[in-house]
N, CA and C atoms of all chains as a GROMACS GRO file, in nm:
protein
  612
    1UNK      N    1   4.006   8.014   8.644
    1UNK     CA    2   3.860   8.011   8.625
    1UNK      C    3   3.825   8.043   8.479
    2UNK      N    4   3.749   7.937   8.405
    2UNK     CA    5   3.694   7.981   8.272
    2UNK      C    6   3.566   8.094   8.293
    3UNK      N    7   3.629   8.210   8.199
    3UNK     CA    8   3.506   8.325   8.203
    3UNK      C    9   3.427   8.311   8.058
    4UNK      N   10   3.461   8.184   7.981
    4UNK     CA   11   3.390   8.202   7.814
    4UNK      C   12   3.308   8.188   7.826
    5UNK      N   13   3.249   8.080   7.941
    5UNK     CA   14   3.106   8.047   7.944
    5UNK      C   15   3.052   8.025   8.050
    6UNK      N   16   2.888   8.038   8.093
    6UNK     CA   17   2.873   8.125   8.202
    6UNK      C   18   2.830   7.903   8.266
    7UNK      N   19   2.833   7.916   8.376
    7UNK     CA   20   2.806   7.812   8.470
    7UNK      C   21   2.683   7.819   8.572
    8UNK      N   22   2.590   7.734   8.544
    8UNK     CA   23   2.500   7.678   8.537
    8UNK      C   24   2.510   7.688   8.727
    9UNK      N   25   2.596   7.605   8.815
    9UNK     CA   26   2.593   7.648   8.970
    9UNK      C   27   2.624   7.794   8.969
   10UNK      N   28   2.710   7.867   8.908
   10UNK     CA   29   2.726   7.990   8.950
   10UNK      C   30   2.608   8.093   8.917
   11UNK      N   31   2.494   8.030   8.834
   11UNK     CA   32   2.417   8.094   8.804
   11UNK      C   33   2.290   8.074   8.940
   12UNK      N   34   2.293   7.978   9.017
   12UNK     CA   35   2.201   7.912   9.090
   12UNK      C   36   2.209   7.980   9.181
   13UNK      N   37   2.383   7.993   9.260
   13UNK     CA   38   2.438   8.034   9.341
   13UNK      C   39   2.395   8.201   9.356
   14UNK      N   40   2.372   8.202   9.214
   14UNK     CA   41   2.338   8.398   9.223
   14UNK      C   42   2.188   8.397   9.269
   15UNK      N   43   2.133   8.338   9.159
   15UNK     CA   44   2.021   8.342   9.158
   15UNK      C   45   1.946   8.330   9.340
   16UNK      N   46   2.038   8.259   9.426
   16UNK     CA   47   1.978   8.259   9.598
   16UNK      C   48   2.022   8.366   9.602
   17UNK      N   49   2.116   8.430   9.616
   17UNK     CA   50   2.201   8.493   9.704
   17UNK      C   51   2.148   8.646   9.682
   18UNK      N   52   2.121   8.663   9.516
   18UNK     CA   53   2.080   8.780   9.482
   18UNK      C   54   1.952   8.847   9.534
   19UNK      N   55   1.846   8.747   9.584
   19UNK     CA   56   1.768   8.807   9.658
   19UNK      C   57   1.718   8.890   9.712
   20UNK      N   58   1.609   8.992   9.713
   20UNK     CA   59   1.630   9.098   9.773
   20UNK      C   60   1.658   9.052   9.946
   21UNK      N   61   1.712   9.093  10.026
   21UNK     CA   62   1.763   9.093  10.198
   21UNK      C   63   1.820   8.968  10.200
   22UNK      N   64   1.832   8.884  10.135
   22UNK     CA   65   1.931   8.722  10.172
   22UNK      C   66   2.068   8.773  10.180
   23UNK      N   67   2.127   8.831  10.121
   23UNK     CA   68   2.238   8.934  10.143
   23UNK      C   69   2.254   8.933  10.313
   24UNK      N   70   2.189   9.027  10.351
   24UNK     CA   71   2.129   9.139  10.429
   24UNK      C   72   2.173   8.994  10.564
   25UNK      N   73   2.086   8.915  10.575
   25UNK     CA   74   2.002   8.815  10.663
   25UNK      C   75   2.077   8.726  10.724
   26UNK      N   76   2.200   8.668  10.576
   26UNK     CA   77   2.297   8.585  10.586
   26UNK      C   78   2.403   8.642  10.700
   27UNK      N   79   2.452   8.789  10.640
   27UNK     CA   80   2.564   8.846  10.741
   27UNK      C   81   2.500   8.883  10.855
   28UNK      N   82   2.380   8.879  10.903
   28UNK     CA   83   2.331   8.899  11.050
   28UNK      C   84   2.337   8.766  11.084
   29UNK      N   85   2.350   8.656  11.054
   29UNK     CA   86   2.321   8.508  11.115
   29UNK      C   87   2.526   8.425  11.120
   30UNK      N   88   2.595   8.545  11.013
   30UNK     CA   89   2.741   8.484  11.091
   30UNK      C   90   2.782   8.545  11.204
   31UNK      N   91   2.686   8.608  11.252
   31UNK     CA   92   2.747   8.661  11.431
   31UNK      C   93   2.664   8.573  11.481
   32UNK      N   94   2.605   8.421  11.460
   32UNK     CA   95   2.533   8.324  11.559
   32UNK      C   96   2.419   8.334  11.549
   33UNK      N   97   2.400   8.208  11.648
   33UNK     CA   98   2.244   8.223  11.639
   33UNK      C   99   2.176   8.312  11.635
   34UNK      N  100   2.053   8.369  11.587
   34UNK     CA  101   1.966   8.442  11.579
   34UNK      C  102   1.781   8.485  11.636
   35UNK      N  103   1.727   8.519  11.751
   35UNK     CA  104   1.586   8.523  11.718
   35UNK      C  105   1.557   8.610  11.593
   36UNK      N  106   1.432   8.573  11.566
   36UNK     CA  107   1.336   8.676  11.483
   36UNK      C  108   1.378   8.809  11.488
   37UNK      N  109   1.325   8.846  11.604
   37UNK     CA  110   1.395   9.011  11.675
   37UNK      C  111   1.533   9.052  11.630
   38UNK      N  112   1.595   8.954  11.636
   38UNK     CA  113   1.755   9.003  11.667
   38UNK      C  114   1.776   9.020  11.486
   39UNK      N  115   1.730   8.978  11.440
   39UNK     CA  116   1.763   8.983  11.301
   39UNK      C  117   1.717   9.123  11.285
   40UNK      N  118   1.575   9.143  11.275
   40UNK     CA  119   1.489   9.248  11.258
   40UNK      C  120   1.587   9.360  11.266
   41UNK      N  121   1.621   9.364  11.405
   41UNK     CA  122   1.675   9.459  11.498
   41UNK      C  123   1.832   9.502  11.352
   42UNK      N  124   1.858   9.432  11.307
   42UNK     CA  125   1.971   9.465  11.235
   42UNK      C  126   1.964   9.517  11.099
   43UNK      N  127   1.809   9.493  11.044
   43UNK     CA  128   1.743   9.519  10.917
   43UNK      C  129   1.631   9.574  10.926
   44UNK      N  130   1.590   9.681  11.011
   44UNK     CA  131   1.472   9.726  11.052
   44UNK      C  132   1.366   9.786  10.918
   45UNK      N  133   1.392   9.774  10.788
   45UNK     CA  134   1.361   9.852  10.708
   45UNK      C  135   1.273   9.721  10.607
   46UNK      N  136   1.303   9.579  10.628
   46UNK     CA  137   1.237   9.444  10.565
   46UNK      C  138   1.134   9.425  10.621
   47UNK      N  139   1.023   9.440  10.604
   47UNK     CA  140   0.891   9.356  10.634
   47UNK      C  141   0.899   9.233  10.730
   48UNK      N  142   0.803   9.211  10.843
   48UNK     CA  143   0.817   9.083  10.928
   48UNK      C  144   0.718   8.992  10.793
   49UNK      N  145   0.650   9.027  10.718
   49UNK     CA  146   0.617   8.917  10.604
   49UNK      C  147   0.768   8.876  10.512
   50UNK      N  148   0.822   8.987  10.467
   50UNK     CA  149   0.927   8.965  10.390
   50UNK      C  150   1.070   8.851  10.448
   51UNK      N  151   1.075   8.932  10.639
   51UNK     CA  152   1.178   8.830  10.682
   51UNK      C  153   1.140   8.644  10.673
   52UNK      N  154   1.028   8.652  10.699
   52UNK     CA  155   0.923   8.514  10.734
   52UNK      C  156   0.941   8.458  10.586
   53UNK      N  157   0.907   8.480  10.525
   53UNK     CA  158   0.950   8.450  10.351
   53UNK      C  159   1.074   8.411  10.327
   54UNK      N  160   1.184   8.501  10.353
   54UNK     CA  161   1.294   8.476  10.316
   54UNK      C  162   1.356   8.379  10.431
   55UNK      N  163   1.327   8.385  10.533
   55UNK     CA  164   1.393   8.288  10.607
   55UNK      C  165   1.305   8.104  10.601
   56UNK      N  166   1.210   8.119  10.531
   56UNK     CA  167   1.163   7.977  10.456
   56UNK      C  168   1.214   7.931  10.337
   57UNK      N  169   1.220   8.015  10.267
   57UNK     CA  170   1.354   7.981  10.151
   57UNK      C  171   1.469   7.980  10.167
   58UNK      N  172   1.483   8.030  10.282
   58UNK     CA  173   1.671   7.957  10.345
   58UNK      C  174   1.683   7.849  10.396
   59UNK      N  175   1.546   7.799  10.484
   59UNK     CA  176   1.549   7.677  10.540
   59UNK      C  177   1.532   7.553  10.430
   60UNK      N  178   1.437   7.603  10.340
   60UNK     CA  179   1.420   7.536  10.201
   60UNK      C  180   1.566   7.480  10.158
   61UNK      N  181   1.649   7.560  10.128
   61UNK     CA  182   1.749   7.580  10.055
   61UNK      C  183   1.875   7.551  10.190
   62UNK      N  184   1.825   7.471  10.258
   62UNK     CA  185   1.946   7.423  10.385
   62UNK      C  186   2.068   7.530  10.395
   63UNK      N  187   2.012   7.678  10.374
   63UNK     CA  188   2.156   7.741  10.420
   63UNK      C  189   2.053   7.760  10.577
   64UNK      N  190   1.951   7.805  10.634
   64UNK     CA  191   1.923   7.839  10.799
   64UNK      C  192   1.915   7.687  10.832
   65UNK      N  193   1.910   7.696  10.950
   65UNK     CA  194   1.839   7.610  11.075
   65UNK      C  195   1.783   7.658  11.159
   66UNK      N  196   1.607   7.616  11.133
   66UNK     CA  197   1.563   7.682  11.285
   66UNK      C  198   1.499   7.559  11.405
   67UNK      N  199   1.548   7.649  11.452
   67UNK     CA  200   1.529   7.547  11.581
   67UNK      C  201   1.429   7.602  11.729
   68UNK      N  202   1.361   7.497  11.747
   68UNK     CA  203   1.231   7.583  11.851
   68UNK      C  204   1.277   7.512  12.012
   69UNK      N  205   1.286   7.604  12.060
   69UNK     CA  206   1.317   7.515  12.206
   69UNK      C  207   1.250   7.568  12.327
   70UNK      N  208   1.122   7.424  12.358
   70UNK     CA  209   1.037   7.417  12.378
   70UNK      C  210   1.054   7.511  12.542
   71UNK      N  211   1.023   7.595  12.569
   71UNK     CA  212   1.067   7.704  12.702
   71UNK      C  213   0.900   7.753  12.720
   72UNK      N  214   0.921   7.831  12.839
   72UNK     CA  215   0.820   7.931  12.848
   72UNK      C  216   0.820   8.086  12.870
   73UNK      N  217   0.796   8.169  12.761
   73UNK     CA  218   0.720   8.122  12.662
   73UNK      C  219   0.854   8.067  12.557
   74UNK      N  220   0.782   7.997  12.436
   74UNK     CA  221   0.862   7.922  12.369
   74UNK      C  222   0.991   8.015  12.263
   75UNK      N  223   1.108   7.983  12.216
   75UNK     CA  224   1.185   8.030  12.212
   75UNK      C  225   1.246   7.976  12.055
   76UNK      N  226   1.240   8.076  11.962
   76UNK     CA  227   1.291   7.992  11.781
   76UNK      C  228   1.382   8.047  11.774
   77UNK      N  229   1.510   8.024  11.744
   77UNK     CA  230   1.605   8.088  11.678
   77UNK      C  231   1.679   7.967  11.526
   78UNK      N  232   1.728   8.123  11.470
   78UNK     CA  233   1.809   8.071  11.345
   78UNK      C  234   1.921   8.064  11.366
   79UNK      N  235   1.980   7.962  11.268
   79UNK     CA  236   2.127   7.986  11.336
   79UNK      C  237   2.208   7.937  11.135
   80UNK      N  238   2.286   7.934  11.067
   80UNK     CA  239   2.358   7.918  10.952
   80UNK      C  240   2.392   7.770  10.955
   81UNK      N  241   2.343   7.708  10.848
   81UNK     CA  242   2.391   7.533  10.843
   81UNK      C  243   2.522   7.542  10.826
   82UNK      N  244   2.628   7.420  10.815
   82UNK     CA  245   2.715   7.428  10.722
   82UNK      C  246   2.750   7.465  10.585
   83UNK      N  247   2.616   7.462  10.492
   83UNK     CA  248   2.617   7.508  10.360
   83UNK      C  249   2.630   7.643  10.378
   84UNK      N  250   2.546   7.723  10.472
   84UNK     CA  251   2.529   7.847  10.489
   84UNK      C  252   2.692   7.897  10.551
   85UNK      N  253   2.722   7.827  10.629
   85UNK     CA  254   2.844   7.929  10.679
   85UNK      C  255   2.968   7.918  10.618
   86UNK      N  256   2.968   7.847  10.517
   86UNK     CA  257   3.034   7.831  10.396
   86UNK      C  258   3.039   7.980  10.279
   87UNK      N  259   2.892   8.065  10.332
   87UNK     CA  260   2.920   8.178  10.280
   87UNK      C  261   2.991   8.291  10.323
   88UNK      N  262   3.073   8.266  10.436
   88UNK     CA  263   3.106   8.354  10.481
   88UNK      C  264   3.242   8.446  10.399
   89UNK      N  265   3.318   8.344  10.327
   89UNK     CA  266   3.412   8.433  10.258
   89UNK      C  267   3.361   8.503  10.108
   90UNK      N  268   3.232   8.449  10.082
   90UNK     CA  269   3.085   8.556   9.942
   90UNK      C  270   3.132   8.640  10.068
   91UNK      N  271   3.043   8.677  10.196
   91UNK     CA  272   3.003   8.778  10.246
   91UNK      C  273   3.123   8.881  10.290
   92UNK      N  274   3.201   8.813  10.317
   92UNK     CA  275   3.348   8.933  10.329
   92UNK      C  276   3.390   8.964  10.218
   93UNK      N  277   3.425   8.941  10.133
   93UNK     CA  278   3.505   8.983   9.999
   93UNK      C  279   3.352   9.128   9.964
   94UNK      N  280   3.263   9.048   9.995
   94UNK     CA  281   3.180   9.186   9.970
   94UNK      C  282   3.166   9.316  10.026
   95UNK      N  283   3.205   9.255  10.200
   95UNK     CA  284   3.191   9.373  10.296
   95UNK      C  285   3.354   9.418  10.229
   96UNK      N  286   3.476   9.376  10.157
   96UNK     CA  287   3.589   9.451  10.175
   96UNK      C  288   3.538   9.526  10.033
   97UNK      N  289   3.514   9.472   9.959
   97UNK     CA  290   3.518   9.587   9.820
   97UNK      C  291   3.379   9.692   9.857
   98UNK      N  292   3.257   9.700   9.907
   98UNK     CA  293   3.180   9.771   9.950
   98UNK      C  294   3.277   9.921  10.062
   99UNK      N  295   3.360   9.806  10.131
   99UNK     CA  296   3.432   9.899  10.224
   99UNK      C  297   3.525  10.014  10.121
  100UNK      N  298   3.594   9.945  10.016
  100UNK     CA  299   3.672  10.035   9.933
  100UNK      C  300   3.634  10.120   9.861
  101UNK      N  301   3.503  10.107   9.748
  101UNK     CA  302   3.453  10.118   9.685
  101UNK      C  303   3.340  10.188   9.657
  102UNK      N  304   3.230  10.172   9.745
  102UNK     CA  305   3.096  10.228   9.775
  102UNK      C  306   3.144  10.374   9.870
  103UNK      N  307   3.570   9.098  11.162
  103UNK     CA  308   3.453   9.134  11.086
  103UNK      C  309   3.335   9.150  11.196
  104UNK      N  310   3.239   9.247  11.221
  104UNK     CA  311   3.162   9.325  11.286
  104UNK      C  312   3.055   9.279  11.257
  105UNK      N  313   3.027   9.140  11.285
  105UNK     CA  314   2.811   9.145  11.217
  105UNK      C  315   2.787   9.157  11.322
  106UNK      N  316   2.783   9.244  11.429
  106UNK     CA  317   2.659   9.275  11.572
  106UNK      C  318   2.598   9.393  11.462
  107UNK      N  319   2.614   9.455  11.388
  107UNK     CA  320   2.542   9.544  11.353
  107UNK      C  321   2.540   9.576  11.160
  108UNK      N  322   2.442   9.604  11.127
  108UNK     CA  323   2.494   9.644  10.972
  108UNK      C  324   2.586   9.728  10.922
  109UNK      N  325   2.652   9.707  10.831
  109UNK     CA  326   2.719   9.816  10.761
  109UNK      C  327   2.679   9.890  10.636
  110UNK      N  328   2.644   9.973  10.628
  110UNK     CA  329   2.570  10.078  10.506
  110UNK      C  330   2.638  10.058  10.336
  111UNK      N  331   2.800  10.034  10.347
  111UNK     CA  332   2.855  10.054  10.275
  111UNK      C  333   2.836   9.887  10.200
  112UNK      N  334   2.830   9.784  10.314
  112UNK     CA  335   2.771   9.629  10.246
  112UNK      C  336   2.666   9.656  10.243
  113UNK      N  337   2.570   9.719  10.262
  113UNK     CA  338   2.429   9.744  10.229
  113UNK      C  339   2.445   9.760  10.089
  114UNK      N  340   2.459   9.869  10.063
  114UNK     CA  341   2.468   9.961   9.884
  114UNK      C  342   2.561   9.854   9.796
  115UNK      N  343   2.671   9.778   9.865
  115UNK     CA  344   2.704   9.683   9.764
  115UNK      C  345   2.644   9.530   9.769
  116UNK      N  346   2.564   9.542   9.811
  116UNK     CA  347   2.482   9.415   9.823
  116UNK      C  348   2.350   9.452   9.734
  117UNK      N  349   2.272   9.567   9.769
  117UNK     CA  350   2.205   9.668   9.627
  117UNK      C  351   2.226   9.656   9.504
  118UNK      N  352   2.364   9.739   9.485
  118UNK     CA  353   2.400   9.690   9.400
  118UNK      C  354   2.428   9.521   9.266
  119UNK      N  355   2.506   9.466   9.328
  119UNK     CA  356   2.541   9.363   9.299
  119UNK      C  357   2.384   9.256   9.276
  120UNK      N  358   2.370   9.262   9.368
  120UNK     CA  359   2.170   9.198   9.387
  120UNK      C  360   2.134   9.169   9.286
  121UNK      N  361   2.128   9.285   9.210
  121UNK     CA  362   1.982   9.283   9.082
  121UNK      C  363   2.019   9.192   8.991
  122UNK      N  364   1.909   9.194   8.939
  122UNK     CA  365   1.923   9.034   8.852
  122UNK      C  366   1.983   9.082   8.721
  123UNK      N  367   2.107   8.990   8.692
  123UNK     CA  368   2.176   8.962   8.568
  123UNK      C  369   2.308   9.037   8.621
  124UNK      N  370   2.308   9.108   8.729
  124UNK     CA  371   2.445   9.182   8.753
  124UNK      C  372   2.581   9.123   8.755
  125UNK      N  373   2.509   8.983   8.863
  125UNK     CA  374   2.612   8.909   8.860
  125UNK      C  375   2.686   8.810   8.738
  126UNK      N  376   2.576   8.829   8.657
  126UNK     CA  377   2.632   8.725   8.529
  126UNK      C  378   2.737   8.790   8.470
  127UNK      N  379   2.668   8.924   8.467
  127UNK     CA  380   2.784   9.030   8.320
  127UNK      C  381   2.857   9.065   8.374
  128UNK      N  382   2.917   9.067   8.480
  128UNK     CA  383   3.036   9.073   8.608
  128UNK      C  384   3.107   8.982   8.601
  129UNK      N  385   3.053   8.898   8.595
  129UNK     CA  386   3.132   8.726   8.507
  129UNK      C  387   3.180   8.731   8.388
  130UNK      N  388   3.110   8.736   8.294
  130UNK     CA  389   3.172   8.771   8.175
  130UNK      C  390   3.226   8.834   8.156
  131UNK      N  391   3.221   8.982   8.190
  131UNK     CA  392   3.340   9.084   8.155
  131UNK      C  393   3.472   9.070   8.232
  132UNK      N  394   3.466   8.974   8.350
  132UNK     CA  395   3.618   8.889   8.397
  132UNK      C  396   3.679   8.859   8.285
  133UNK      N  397   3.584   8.817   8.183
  133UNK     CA  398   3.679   8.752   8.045
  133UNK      C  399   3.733   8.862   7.960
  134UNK      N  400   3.704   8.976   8.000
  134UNK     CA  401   3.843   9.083   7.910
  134UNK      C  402   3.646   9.144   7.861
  135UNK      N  403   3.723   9.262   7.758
  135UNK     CA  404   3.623   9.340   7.726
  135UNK      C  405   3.586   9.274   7.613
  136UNK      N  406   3.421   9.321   7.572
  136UNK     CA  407   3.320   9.250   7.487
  136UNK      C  408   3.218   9.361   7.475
  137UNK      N  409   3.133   9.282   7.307
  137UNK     CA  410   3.042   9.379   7.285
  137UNK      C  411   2.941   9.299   7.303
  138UNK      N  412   2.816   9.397   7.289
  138UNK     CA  413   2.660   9.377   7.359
  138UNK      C  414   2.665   9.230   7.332
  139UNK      N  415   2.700   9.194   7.197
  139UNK     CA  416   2.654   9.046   7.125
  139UNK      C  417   2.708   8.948   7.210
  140UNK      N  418   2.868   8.967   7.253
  140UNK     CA  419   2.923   8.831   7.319
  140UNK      C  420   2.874   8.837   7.463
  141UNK      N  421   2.784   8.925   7.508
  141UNK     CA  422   2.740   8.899   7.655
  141UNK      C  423   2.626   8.821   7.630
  142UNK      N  424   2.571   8.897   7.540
  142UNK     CA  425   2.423   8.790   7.526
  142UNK      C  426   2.419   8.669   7.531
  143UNK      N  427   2.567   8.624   7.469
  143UNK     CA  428   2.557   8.515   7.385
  143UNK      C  429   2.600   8.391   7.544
  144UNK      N  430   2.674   8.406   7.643
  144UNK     CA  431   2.645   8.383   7.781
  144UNK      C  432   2.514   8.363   7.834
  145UNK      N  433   2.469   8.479   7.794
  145UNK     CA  434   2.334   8.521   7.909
  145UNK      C  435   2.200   8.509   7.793
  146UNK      N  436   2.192   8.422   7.753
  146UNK     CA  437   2.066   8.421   7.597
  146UNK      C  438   1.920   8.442   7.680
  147UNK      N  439   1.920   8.444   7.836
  147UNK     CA  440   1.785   8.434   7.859
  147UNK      C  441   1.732   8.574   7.894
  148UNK      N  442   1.872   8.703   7.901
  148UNK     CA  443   1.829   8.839   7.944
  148UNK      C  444   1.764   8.904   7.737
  149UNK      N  445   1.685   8.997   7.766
  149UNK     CA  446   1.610   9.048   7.714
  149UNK      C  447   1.749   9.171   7.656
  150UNK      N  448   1.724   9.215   7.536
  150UNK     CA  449   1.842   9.350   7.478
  150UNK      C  450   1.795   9.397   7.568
  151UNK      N  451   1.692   9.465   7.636
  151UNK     CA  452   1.668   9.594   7.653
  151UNK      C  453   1.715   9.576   7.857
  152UNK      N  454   1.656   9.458   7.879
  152UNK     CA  455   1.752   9.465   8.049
  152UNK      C  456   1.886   9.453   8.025
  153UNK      N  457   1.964   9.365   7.910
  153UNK     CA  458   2.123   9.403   7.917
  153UNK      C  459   2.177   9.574   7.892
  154UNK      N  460   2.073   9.668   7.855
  154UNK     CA  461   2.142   9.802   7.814
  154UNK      C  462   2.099   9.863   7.924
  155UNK      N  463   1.971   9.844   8.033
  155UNK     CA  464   1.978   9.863   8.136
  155UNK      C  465   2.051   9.888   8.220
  156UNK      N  466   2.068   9.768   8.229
  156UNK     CA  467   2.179   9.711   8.346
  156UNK      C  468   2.332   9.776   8.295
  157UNK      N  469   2.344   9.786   8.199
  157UNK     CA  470   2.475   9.805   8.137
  157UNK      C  471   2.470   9.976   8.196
  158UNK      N  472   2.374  10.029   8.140
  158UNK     CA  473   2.373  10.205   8.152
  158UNK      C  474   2.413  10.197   8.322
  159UNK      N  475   2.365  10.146   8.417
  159UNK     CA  476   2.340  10.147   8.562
  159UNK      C  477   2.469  10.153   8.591
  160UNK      N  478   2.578  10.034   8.522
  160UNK     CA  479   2.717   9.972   8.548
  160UNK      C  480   2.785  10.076   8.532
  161UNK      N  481   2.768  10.126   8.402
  161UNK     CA  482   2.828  10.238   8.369
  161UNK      C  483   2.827  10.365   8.467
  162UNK      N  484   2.724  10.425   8.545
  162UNK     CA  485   2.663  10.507   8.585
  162UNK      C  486   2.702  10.471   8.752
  163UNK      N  487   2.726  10.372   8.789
  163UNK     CA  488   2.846  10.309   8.909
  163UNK      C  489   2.974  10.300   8.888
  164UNK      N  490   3.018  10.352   8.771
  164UNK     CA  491   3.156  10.309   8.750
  164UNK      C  492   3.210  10.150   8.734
  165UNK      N  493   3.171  10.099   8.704
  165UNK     CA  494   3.180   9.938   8.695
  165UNK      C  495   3.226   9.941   8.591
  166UNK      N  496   3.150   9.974   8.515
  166UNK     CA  497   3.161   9.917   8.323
  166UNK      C  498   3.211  10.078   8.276
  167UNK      N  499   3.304  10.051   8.152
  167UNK     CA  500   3.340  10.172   8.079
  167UNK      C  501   3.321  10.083   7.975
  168UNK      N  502   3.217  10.183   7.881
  168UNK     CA  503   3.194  10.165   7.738
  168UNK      C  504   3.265  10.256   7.612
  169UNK      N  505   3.341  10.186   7.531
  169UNK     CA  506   3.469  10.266   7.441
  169UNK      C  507   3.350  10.238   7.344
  170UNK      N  508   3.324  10.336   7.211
  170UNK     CA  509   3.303  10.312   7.070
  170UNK      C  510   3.429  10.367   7.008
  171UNK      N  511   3.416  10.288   6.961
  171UNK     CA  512   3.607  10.240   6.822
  171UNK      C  513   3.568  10.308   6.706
  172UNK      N  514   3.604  10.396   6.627
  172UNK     CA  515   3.477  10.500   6.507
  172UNK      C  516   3.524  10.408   6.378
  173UNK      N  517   3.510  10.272   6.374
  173UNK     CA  518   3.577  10.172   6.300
  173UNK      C  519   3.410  10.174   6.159
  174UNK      N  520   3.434  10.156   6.055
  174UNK     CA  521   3.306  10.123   5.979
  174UNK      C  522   3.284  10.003   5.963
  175UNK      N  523   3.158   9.904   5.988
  175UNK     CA  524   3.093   9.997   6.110
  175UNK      C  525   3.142   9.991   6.240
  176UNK      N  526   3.073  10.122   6.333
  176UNK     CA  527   3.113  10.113   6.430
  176UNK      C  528   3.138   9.995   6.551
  177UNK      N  529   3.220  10.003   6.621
  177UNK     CA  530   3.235   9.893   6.721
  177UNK      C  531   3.266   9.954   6.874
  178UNK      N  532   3.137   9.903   6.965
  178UNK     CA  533   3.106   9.902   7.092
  178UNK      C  534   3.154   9.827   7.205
  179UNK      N  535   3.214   9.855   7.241
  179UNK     CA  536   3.307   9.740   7.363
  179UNK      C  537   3.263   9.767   7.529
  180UNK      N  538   3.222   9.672   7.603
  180UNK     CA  539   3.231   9.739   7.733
  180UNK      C  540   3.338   9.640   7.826
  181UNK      N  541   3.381   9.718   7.900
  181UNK     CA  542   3.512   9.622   7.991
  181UNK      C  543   3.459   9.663   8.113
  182UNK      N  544   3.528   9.598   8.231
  182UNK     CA  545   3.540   9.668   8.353
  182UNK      C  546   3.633   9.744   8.338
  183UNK      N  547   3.593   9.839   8.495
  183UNK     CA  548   3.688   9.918   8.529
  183UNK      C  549   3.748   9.923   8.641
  184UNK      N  550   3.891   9.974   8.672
  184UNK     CA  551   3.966   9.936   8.835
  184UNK      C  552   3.830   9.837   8.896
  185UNK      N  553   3.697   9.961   8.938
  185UNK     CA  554   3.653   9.907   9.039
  185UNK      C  555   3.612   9.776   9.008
  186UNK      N  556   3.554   9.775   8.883
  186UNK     CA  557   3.480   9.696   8.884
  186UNK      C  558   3.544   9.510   8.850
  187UNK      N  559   3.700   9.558   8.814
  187UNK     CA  560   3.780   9.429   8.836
  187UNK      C  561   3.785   9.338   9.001
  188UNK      N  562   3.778   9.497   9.036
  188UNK     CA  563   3.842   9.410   9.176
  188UNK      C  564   3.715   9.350   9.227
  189UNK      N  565   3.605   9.372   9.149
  189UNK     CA  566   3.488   9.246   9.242
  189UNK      C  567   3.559   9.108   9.164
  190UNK      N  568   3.640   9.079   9.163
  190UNK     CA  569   3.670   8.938   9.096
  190UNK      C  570   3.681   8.866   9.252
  191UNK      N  571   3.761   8.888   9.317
  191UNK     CA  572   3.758   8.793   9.453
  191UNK      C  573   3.580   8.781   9.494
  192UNK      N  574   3.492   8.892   9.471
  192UNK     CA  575   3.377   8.830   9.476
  192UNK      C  576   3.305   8.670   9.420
  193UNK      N  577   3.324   8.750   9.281
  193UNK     CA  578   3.270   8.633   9.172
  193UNK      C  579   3.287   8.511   9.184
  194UNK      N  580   3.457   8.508   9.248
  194UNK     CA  581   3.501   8.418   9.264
  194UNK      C  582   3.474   8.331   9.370
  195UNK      N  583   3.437   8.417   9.485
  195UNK     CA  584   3.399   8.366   9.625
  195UNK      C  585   3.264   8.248   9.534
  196UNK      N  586   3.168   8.331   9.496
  196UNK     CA  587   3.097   8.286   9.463
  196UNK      C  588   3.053   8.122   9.359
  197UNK      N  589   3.138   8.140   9.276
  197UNK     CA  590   3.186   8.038   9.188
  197UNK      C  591   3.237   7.902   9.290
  198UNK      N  592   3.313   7.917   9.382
  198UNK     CA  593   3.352   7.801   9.499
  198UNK      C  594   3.239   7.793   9.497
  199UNK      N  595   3.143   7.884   9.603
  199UNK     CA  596   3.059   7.832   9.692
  199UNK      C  597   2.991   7.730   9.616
  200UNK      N  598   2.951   7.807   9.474
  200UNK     CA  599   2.824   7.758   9.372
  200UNK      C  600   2.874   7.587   9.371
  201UNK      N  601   2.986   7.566   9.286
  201UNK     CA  602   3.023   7.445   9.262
  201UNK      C  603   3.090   7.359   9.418
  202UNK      N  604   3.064   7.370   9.485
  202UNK     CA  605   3.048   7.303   9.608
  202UNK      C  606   2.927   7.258   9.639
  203UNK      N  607   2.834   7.350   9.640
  203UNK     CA  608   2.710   7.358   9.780
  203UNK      C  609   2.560   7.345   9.674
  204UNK      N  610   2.574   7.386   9.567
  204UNK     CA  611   2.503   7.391   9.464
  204UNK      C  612   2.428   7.270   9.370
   0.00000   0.00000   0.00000
């Protein structure tokens, strides 16, 4: 890997990821699909404005999928695209040095 | 890997790491140790005063160790340290994802 000069995707790549709770949001959505709740339930400390925000700029940014299925009463969950679950080895290398480290 | 629930310790390194420009100068200092000038010179869009920020913070996490050399004039170097090498499988995670998905 060249470190002389900084890269333009790796800067993009930060620039999502660094987010405040996209972190946070991503590793609650590689244990599966997700409701609203169930996320919440794992980040109780983010704003339901803040989750609603950030999970439109994920859908924006094709890492969520949400999907509404039409029930009674009706039923949305998120679930990680392929782009998105592509983050899963960002999100471990983080949970292992956090685990060592922090 | 455990996402039914959060982990505190990926919390604080997700905190961490997060803030903006962290991840750049985490990049660059992969490239061996450097002074204030050759980070800038990567990162031309951070401000002196958020790179000494951020730098004091690094420092103050153990990430970054800053040597002055009592050379005339003086010379300022900051490198990583243990810890802060071993986020390289991060960076790196990251760098795939970027130039893939990006």
């Amino acid at each position: 890997m060249d470190y002389s000069k900084m890269c333009p995707k790796y800067e993009a790549a930060i620039e999502l990821l660094g987010k405040k709770w996209t972190g946070l949001i991503i590793r609650v959505l590689l244990g599966g699909p997700k409701r609203f709740k169930e996320i919440k339930e794992q980040i109780p400390e983010m704003s339901d404005k803040m989750l609603t925000d950030r999970m439109k700029e994920l859908e924006i940014s094709e890492i969520v999928k949400r999907t509404v299925y039409p029930e009674m009463p009706v039923r949305i969950e998120y679930e990680l695209t392929d782009k998105g679950r592509h983050l899963q080895p960002v999100i471990e290398s983080i949970q292992d040095w956090g685990e060592h480290w922090m």
